[in-house]
C-alpha positions as CSV (number, residue, x, y, z in Angstrom):
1,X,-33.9,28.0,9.6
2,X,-31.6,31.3,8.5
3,X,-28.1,30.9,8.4
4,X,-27.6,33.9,10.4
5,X,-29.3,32.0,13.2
6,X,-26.6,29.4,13.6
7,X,-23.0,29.1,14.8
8,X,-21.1,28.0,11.9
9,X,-18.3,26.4,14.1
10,X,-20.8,23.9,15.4
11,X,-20.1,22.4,11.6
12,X,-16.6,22.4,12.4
13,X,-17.2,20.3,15.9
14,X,-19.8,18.3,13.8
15,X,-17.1,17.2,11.0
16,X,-14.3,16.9,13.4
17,X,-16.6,13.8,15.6
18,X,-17.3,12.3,11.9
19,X,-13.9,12.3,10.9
20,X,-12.5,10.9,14.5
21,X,-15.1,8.7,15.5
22,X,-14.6,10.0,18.9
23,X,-15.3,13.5,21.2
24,X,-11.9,12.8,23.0
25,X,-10.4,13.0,19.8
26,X,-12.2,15.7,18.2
27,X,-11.9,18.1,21.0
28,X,-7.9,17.0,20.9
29,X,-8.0,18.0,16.8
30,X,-10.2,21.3,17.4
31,X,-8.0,22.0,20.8
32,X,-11.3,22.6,22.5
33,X,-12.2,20.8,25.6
34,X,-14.4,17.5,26.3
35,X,-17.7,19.7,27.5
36,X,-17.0,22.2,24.9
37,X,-17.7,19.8,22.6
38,X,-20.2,18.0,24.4
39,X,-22.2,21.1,24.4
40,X,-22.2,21.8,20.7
41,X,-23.0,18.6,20.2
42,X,-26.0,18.9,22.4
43,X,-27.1,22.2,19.9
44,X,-26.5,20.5,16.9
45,X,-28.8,17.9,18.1
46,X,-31.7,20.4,18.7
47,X,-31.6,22.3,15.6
48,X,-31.8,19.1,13.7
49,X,-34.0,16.8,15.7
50,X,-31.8,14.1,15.6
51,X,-28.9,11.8,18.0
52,X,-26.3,12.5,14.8
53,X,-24.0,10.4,16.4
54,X,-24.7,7.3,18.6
55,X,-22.3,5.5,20.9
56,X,-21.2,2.3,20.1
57,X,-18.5,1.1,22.4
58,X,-15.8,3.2,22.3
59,X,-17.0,5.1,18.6
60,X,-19.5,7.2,18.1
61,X,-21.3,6.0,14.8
62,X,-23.2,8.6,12.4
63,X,-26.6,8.5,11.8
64,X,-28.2,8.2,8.2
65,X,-29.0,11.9,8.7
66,X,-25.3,12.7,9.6
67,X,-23.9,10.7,6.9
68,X,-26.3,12.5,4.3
69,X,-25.2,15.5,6.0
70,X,-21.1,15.3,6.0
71,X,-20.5,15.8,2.0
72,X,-22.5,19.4,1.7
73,X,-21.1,19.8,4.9
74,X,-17.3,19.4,4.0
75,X,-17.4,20.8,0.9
76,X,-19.0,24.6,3.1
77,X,-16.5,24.4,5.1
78,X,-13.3,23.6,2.3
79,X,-14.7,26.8,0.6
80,X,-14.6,28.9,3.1
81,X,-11.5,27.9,4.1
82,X,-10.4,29.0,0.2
83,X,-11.9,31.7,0.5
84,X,-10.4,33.0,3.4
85,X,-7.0,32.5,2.6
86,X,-7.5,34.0,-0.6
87,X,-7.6,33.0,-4.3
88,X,-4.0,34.2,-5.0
89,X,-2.1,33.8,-1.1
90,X,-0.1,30.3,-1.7
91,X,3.7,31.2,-2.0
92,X,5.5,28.1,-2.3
93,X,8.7,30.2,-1.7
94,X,8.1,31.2,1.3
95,X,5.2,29.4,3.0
96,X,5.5,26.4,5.6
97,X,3.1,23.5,4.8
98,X,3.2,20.0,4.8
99,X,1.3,18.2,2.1
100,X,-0.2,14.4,3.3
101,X,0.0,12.3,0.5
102,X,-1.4,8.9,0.5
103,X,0.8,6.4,-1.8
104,X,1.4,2.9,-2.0
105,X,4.9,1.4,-0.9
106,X,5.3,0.0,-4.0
107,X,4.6,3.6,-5.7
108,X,7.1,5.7,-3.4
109,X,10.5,4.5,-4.6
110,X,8.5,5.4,-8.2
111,X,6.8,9.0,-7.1
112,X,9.0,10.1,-4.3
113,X,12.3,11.2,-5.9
114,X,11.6,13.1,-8.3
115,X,8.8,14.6,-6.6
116,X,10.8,15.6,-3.4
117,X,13.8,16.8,-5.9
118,X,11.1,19.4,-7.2
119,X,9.5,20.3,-4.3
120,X,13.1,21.2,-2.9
121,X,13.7,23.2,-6.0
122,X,10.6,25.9,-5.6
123,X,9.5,25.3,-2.0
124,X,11.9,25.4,0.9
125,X,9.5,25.7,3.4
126,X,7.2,22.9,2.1
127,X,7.2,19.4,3.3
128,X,5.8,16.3,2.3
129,X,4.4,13.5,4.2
130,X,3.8,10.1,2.6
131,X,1.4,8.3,4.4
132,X,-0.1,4.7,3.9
133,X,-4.2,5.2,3.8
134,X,-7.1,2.4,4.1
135,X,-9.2,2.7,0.3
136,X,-12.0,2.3,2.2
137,X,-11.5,5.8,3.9
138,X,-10.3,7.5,0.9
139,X,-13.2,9.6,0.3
140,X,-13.9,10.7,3.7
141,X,-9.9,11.8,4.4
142,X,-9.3,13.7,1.2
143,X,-13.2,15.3,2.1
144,X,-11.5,16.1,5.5
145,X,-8.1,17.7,4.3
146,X,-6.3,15.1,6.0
147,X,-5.2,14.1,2.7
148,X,-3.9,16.5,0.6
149,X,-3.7,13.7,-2.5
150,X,-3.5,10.4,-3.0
151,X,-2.0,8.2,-6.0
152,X,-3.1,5.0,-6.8
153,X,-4.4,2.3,-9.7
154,X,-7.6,3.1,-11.0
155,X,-10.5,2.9,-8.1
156,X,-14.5,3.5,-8.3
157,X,-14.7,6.4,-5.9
158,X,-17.4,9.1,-6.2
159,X,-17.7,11.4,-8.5
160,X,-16.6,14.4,-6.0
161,X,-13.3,12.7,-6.5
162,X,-11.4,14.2,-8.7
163,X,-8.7,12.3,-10.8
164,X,-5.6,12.5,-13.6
165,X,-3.7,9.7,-14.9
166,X,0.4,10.1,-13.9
167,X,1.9,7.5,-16.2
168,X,1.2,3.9,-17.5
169,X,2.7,1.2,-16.5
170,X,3.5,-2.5,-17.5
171,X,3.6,-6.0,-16.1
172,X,7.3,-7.2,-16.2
173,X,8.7,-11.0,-14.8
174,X,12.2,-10.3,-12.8
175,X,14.4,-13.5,-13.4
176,X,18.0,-13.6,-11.9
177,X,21.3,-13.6,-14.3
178,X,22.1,-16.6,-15.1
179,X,19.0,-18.7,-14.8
180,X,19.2,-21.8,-16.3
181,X,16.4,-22.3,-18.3
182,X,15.5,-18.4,-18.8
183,X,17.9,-15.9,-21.0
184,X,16.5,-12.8,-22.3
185,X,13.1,-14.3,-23.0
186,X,10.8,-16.2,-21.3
187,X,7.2,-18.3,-22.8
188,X,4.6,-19.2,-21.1
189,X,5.2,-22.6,-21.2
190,X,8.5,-21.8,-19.2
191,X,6.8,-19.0,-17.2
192,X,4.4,-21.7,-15.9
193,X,7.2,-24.0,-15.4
194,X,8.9,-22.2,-12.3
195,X,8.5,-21.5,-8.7
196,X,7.3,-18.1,-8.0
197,X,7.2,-15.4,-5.5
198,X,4.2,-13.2,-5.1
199,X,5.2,-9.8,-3.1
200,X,2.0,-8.8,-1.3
201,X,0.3,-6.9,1.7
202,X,-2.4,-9.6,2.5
203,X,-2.1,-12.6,3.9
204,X,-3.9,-14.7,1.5
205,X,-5.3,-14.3,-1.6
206,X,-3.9,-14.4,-5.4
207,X,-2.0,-11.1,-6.9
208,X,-3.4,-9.1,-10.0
209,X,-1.2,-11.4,-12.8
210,X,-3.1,-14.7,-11.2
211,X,-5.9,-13.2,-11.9
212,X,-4.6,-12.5,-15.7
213,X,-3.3,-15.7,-15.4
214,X,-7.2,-17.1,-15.1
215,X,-8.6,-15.6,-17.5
216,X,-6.6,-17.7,-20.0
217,X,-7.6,-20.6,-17.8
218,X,-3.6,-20.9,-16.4
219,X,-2.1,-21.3,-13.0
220,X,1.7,-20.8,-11.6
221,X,2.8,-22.5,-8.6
222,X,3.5,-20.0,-5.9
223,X,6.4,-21.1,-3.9
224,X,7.1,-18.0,-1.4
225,X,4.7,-15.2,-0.4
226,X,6.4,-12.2,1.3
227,X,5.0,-8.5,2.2
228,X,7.8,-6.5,-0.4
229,X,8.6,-6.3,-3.9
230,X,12.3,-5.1,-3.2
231,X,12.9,-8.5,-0.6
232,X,11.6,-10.8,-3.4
233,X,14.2,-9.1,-5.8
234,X,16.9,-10.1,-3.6
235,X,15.5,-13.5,-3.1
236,X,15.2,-13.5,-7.2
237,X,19.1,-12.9,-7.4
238,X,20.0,-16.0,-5.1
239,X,17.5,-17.9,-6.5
240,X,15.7,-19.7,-9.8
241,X,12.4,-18.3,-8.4
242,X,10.3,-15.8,-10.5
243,X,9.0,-12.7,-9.9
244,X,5.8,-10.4,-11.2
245,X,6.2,-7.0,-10.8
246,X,5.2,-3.5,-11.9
247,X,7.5,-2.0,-14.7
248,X,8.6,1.1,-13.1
249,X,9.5,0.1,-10.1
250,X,11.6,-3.4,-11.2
251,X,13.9,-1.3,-12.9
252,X,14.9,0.8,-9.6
253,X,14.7,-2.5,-7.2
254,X,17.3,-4.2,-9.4
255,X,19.2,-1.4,-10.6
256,X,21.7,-3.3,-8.0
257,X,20.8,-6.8,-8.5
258,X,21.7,-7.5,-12.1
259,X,18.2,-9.2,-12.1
260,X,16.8,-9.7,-15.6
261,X,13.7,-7.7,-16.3
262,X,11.5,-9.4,-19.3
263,X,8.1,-8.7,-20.7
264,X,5.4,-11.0,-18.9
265,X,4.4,-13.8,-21.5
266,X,0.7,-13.0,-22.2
267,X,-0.9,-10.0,-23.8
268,X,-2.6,-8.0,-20.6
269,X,-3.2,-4.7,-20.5
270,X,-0.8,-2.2,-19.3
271,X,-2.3,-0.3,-16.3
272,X,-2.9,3.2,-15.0
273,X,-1.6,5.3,-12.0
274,X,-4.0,8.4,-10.9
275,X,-3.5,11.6,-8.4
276,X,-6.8,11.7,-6.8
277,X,-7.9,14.9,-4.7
278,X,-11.5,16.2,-3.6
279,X,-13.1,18.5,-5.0
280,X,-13.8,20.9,-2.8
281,X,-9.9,21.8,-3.2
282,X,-9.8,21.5,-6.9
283,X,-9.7,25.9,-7.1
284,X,-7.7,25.8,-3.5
285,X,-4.5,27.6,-5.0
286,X,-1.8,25.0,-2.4
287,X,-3.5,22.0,-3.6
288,X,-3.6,23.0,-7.2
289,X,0.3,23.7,-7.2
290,X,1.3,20.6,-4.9
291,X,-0.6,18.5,-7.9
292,X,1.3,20.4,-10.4
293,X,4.4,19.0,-8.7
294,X,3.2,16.1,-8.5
295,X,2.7,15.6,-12.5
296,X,5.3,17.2,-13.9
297,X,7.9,15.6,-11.7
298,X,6.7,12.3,-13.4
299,X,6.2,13.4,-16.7
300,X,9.8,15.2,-16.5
């Protein structure tokens, strides 16, 4: 079938349902009404001799067709989007957008400042949300535009993913002042020797350093599990409890604390943080300038 023979918004409709799982809630993000979208729907249907999307409970899930479909499809529509707002019409001194950026909690007290005091510099206008995203619908949200970026360790997504490292970081132990067994050094032997705190979003499971830990055929005795890095460094202070942490971010959760901050005792790796975007807005000229402020702000 010829282009010229079909609506191109149906494509819009088509991503919109793929995206929200739901007609109510595409028709809500396209501001079209409930029949409106039934109905192109119902034409997408016919032109490709196929259900697209099937209703499941409350969802409507994608068929195999749809889901070989919603990559070529994203990355038309991205494009044209470029293309209409032309090559050259970003302005970040006088245009009003809000940038989504997906970033860890543990990252933000890291990426936020300094990006936010460069951002404030050149773009007025410009805001930036930073917004907590599943991995598992990384791909498909950065495809969609609803993320802008995101910034994370190293993660096997597709190769229509896009990435650049940010910085390196380290593995450090946070020990309070004072500890009696611990001053300005720590062994493994005395590492292995303490209580420790492991600061992490899931409910069960070791952290990456246990992990490290094995591989040397090692275990640590984890005496307090909480959901933040920043609460186990004030725990740390009033206790003889250990703490693993990233690098970067120990130095600025007990910049207040007086918390010693030592190398962890075994020789890992040190470990990358990425910006990630889609490619379909690698040329777009906003994306390619909020990235820019997004590196150098680190790098400066």
């Amino acid at each position: 079938m010829h282009i010229s023979r079909v609506d191109l918004n149906l494509f819009t409709v088509f991503e919109a349902i793929y995206t929200e799982g739901s007609v109510t809630r595409a028709s809500q993000k396209l501001n079209l009404t409930q029949p409106a979208i039934s109905h192109a729907l119902g034409r997408l249907r016919q032109i490709f001799n196929d259900p697209l999307f099937v209703r499941q409970g409350h969802a409507m899930v994608s068929t195999p067709l749809a889901r070989t479909m919603i990559e070529p499809v994203r990355r038309a529509l991205r494009g044209l989007e470029v293309t209409l707002n032309g090559v050259s019409s970003f302005d970040p001194a006088s245009t009003a957008k809000t940038f989504n950026l997906a970033v860890r909690d543990v990252l933000e007290a890291t990426i936020l400042p300094p990006l936010l005091r460069r951002v404030l510099e050149r773009a007025p206008l410009v805001d930036v949300a930073a917004i907590q995203a599943d991995r598992r619908e990384l791909v498909g949200e950065l495809a969609a535009g609803t993320l802008d970026g995101a910034i994370d360790v190293l993660l096997p997504l597709p190769s229509e993913v896009m990435r650049t490292r940010i910085y390196r970081d380290s593995t450090v132990v946070v020990v309070r002042k004072g500890h009696p067994q611990i001053d300005g050094a720590i062994d493994i032997e005395t590492y292995l020797r303490q209580d420790h705190i492991l600061a992490s979003s899931r409910r069960r499971g070791p952290g990456l350093e246990d992990f490290e830990l094995s591989r040397f055929g090692l275990e640590r005795h984890i005496r307090l599990r909480c959901q933040h890095y920043y609460a186990a460094c004030r725990v740390v202070s009033q206790s003889d409890m250990l703490l693993t942490m990233p690098g970067r971010y120990a130095q600025i959760a007990n910049r207040q604390l007086g918390n010693q901050i030592l190398p962890f005792p075994l020789d890992v790796p040190a470990f990358d943080i990425f910006l990630y975007w889609h490619a379909n807005v690698d040329a777009d000229p906003a994306n390619r300038w909020f990235r820019e402020q997004v590196t150098q702000s680190i790098r400066e």
